[in-house]
N, C-alpha and C positions, 0 to 999 in steps of 0.2 A: 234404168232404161235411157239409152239415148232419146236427146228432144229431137232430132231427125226423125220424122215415120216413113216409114218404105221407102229407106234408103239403107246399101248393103255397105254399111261400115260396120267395125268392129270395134265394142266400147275396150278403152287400155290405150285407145291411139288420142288423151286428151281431145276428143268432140267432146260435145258439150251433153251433160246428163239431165234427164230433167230433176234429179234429187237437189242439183247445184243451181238451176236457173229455172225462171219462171218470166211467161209472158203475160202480161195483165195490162190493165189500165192504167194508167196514171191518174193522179188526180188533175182539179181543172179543166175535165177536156181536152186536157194536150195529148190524148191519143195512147196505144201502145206503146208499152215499152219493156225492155229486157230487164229484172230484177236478178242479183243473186241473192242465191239463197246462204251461201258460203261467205266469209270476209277473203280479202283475196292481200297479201302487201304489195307495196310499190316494187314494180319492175316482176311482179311474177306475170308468168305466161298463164293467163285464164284457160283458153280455149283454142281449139283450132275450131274450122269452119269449111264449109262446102256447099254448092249450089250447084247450079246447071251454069254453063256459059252461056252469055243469050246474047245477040247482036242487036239491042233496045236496050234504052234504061227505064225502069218504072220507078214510083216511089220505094222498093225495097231491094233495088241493086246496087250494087258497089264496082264503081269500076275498075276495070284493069288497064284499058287503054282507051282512047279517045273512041273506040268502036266494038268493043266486048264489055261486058258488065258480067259480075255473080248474082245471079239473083237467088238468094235466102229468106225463106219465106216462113223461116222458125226461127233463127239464133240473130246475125250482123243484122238483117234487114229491117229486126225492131229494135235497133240500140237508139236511144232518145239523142238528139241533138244537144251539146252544153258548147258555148263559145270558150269554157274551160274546161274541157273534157276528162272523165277518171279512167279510159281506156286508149290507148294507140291501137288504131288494127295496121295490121301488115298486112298487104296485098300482094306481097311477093310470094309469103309462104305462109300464107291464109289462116294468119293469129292474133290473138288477141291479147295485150299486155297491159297491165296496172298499171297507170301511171303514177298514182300514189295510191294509199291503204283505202282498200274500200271494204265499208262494212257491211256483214250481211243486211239484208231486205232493202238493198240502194241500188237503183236502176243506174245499169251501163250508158254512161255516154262518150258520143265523140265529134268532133268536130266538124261534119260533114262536109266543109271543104278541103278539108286533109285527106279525102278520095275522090272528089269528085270535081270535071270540072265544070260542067254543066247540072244541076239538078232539074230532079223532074218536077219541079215545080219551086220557085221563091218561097219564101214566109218569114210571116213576122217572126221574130225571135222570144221565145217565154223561159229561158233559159235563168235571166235574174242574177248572173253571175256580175260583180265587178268589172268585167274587162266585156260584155256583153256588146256584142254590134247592132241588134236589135231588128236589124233584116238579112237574114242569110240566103246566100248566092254561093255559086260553085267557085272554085277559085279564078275561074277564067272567064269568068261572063260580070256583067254590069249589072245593075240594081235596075228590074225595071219598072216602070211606070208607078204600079202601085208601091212598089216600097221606096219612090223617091217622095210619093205624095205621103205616105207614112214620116219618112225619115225626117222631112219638111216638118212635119206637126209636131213632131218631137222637139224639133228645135225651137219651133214658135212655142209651145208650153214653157221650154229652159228659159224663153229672154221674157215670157209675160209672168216668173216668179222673181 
């Protein structure tokens, strides 16, 4: 069964199944997020995707230009945020690709400034990855206020160890 409901696609055209993916919780509180349930290798194509065109972003669109968004409200719009993500989407031709091997029951992520350049909102970053920024912003907007006073404390903890 497609994870799409009351939408008139046809499974065989790679959307997403729900035998393959599942959305749940995360642990921590960090909210929803897309699990597969399949392992997938580096550089294969997971999934295609679809939404509605919307002329707004909310927390669960993706945009295509600085004034249209997809908004996906089952598959892309609960992929978890990682500052080293295991998935690239393509917005051109609405897909989804490994970045490296990812094993079953591991939540998709992606980089969220890799589509977006404004989000619908800043946040702290709980990502824990090595190369971690620790306050995520769109690619085109500034950190603002609270995650300057964040990013500040951070650094006041590095110089008081």
């Amino acid at each position: 069964m497609l994870i799409y409901p009351d939408v008139a696609l046809e499974e065989g055209y790679d959307f997403p199944l729900s035998s393959q993916f599942q959305v749940a919780e995360r642990e921590n509180g960090k909210g929803k997020a897309v699990y597969t349930l399949t392992g997938h290798a580096r550089g294969e194509m997971i999934a295609r995707f679809t939404g509605p065109v919307v002329p707004y972003r909310t927390q669960h669109t993706l945009q295509l230009n600085p004034n249209l968004h997809v908004l996906d409200l089952y598959f892309v719009g609960y992929f978890a945020h990682s500052c080293t993500p295991n998935v690239f989407v393509d917005m051109q031709e609405f897909e989804v690709w490994a970045l490296q091997d990812i094993d079953p029951d591991t939540a998709l992520t992606m980089d969220y400034a890799s589509t977006e350049d404004e989000l619908y909102r800043q946040f702290r970053c709980l990502c824990g990855t090595p190369g971690c920024r620790h306050w995520i912003t769109g690619r085109k907007e500034r950190v603002n206020g609270e995650g300057l006073y964040y990013l500040n404390s951070l650094k006041r903890e590095s110089n008081a160890q």
